[in-house]
N, C-alpha and C positions, 0 to 999 in steps of 0.2 A: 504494500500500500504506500504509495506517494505521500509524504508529509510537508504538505507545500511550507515554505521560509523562504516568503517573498523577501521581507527583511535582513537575509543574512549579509549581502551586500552593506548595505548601512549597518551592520553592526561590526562588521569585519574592517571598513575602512573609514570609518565612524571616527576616531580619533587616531588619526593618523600626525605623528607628528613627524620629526627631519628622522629619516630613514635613510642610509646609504641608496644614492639611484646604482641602477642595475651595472654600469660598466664600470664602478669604481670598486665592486664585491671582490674580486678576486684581482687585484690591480693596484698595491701602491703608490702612490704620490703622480706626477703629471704626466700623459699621455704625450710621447712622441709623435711626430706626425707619419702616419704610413706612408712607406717609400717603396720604388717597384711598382711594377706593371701588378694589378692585382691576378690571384691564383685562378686556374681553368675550373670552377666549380662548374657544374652541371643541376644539381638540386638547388642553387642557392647564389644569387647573385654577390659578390663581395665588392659594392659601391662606396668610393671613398667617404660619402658622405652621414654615412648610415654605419653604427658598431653593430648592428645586428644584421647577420647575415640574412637577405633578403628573398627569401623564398615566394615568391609572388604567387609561380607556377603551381607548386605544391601546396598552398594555401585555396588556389581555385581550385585545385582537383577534387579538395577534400571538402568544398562543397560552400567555398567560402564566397559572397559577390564579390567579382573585380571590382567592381566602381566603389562599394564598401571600403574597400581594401585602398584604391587608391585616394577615395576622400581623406581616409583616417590620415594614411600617410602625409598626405598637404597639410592637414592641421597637424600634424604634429612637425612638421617641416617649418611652417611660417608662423608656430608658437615664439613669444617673446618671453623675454624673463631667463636666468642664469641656467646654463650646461654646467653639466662636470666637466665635458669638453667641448670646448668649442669648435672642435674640428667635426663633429658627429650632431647631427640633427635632431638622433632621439635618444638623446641624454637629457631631456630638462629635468632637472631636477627636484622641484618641488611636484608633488601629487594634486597636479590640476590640471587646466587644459593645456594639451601639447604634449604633458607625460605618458609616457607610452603606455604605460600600464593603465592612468587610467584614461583615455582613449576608447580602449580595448575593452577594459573592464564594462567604461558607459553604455556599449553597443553588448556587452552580454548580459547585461542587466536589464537592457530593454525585451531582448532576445526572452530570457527566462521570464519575466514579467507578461509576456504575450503565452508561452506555454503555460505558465498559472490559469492565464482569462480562459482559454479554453480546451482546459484539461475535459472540463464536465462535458463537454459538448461536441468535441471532435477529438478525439484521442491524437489520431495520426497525424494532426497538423502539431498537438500539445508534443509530441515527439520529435516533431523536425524542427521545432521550434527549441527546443532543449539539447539536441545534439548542435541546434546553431550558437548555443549560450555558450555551451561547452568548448567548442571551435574557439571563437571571440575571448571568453577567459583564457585558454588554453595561450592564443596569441598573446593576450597579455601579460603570462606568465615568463615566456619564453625570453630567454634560455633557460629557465627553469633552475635557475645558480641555488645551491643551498649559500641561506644568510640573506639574499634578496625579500626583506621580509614584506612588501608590497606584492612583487610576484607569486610567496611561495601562497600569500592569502586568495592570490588570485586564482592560483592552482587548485585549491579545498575548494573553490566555486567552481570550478572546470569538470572534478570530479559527481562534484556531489550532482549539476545539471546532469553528467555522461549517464551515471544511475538513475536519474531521473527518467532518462529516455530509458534504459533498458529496463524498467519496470513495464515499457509497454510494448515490446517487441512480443509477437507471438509465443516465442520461449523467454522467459523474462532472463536476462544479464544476472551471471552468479558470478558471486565475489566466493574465491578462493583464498585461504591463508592459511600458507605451507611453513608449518615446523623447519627453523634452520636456526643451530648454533644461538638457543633461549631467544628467538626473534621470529620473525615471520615474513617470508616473500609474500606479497599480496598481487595477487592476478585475476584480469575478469575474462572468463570464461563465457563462449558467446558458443549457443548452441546450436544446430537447423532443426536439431529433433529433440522428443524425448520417448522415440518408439522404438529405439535401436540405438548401441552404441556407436557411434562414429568415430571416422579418423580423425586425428588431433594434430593442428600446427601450432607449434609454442613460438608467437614472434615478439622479435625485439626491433628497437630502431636504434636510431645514433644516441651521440650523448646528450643529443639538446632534444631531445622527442618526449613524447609522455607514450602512455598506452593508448590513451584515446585517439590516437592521430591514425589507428589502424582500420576505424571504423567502417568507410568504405570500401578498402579493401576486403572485410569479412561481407560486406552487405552482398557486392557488386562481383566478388569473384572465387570466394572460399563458398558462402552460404547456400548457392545457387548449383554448388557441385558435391553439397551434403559432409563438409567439412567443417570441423568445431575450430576454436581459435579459441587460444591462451595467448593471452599480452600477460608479458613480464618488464619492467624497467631494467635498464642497468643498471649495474652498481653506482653510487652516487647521486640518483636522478630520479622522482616520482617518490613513490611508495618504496624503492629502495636506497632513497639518499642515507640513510642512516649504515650502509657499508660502501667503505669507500672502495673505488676502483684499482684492484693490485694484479699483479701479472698471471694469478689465477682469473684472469676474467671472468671463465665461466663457472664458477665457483655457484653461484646463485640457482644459474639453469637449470646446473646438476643435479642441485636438491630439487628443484621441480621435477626431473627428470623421474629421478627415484622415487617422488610422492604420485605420477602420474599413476599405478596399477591403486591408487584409493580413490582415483574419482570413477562414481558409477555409470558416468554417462558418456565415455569415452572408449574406445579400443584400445589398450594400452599396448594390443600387436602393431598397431597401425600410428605410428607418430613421427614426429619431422619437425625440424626447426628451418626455421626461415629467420634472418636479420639484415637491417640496411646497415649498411656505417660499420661502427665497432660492433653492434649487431652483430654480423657480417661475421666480424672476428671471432666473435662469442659461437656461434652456429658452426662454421668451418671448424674451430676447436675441439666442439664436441663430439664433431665427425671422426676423430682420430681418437678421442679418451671413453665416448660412448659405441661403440659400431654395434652392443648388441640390443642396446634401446631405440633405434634410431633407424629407421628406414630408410632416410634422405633428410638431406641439406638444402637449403636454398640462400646465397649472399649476393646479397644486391650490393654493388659498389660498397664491399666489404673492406674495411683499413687493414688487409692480411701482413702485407710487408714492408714495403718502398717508401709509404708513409710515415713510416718511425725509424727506418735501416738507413735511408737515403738525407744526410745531413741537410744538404742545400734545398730537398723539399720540405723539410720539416721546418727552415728555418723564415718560409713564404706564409706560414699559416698566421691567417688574419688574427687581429685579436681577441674578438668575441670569440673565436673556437680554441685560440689559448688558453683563455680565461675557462672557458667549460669544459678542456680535459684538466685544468689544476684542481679545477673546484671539486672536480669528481674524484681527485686524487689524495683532496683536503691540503692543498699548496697553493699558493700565489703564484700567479703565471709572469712577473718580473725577470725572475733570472732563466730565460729561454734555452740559453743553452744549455744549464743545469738539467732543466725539467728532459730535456731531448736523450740527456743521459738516462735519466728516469725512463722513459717512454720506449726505448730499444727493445726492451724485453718485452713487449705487448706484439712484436713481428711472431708471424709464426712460422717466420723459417729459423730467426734465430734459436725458438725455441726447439727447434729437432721437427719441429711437425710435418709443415710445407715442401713437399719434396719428397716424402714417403707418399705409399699409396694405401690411403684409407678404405675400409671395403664399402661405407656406408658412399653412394653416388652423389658427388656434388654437385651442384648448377650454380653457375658461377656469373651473375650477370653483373655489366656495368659496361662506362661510355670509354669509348677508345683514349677519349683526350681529359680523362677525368684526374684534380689533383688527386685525392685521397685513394682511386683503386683505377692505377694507369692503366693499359691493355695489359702490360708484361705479367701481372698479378692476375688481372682476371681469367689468362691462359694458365697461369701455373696452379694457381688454386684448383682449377679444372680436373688438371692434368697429375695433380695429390689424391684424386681418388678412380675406383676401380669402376667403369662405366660412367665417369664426370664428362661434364659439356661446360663448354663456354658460349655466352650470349653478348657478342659485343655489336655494343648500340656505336653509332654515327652517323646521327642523324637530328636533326629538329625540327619541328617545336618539342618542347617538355613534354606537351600534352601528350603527343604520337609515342615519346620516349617512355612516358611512365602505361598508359594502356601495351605498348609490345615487351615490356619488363613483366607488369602484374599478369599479363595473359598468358606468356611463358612460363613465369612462374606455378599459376592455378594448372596450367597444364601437368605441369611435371609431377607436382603433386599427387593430381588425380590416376596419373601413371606407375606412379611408386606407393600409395598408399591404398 
């Protein structure tokens, strides 16, 4: 049952007083100016003018208006009043208009405030209405830093709307929470049935992703080929900020892994991980340390190697994605080439893996000219397990990029599971 809290909004940002803004969380004293041609992102624009890497693409897909999106952006572009820096647009500092958070937050609050009006009376509109609340906070959250405390409040709205809506999908959204090391992985489990167990994909996204950003993806291309989906967070991020990110990456998964044969509405013969980003690395991983739980793999522009092995790539990486592998690391992202020493061991080739042949089949997709997972990685990672494929995109728009990635993916799946 739904317990409507039109009020949480106002009670959560209600007394907001000076709060570190988002770019200065994980970042000492005063920002240098970015130098260099910015890096080949493919999911994410890296514009000089903007610290948060700007996903325009990926925010349409998942269901967001462009014109939304680029209203928001102008006002918070031609807000007045103090940056943390002034070289970055959506840094304003105080929580008002222009601030990005709340921007974002305004437009989920109207969002959720319209799913309340008519929950009684149209469900399914009180539903797209609440996954849009969720979107919008979700936005406003992002990068989702632990210590951004405007954000992480925004995130408890992002969530609590996501639940909102899966109270009204035909199989209502079940919240998991998996025993691990006196704490708890928390994952929502999205079902197509509850007449049969189903095959099961455990996905993860990058470091700056929440769970809810997979939503489409289960509606549009798992649900529709009777496939359940587990979202899990990375370490540092969502529902598991409280473990920090260490070169057992998939440390977390695993216990999901192991607790998959107690949920009763799932095939625990039949499971797969799928991840974007570090995701990616997380999934690939487990294909080498799990092969007899695990049917198949799926890494989408996955950070396997070149990423953290390759000094002079690592040394290109903007500062909003600085800041959100230290923050997930519980480090300041300042001394860069410290943290690169830190970061080598997240390859998995250094680690022994990359380069042997896993039995569980990988698919290994991403953009030829991508910084984070170049072609060389997305053939090797391939080419690390025993019937693996590589999917190399080159090609645009996003839009085309992200439907021939997710359709490939659902495919593969439905092939191996």
């Amino acid at each position: 049952m739904i317990e409507p809290d039109s009020n949480l909004t106002e009670r959560l940002f209600s007394r907001v007083e000076q709060v570190p803004e988002t770019s200065t969380i994980s970042f000492a004293g005063p920002r240098q100016p970015s130098s260099g041609p910015p890096a080949p992102y493919v999911d994410g624009a890296h514009l000089p003018g903007f610290y948060r890497l700007q996903k325009r693409a990926f925010w349409r897909w998942q269901g967001t208006d462009s014109i939304e999106i680029e209203a928001t952006l102008a006002r918070i572009a031609v807000a007045r009043g103090p940056r943390s820096s002034e070289q970055w647009l959506d840094t304003v500092a105080e929580y008002k208009s222009g601030n990005w958070v709340f921007e974002w937050s305004r437009l989920g609050a109207e969002a959720q405030q319209q799913a309340l009006q008519c929950l009684a009376r149209d469900p399914e509109r009180a539903r797209a209405q609440f996954l849009a609340a969720a979107r919008y906070f979700a936005l406003a959250s992002y990068p989702h830093l632990r210590g951004d405390v405007l954000g992480l409040q925004a995130q408890v709205l992002a969530n609590q709307a996501y639940r909102q809506a899966g109270q009204l999908l035909a199989v209502p959204l079940k919240e998991l929470r998996i025993p691990y090391n006196g704490k708890e992985v928390q994952g929502y489990l999205h079902l197509p049935t509850l007449e049969r167990s189903s095959p099961l994909v455990i996905v993860s996204g990058s470091l700056d992703s929440l769970q809810l950003d997979f939503w489409r993806f289960y509606e549009q291309y798992l649900a529709p080929a009777g496939i359940a989906m587990l979202t899990v967070d990375m370490p540092g991020v969502g529902y598991s900020s409280h473990w920090p990110l260490v070169q057992d990456s998939s440390r977390l998964h695993q216990a999901v892994l192991e607790y998959v044969p107690q949920i009763p509405w799932v095939d625990e013969r039949r499971v797969a991980l799928l991840g974007v980003r570090m995701g990616g690395n997380v999934a690939a991983r487990l294909a080498f340390l799990e092969p007899f739980r695990l049917r198949t793999v799926v890494s989408i522009a996955g950070a396997a190697n070149l990423f953290f092995s390759d000094r002079e790539r690592f040394m290109q990486t903007p500062p909003m994605l600085r800041d959100t592998i230290a923050n997930r690391m519980g480090l300041n992202s300042n001394d860069w080439e410290q943290l690169y020493y830190h970061c080598r061991g997240f390859s998995l080739k250094a680690q022994g893996l990359m380069g042997h042949r896993s039995t569980v089949p990988i698919l290994s997709i991403g953009h030829k000219r991508d910084f984070i997972c170049p072609e060389a990685d997305i053939q090797a990672l391939a080419a690390s397990s025993r019937g693996g494929q590589a999917l190399v995109l080159d090609k645009l728009p996003l839009f085309e990029l992200y439907a021939s990635a997710l359709g490939r993916a659902r495919d593969w799946l439905v092939d191996h599971l």
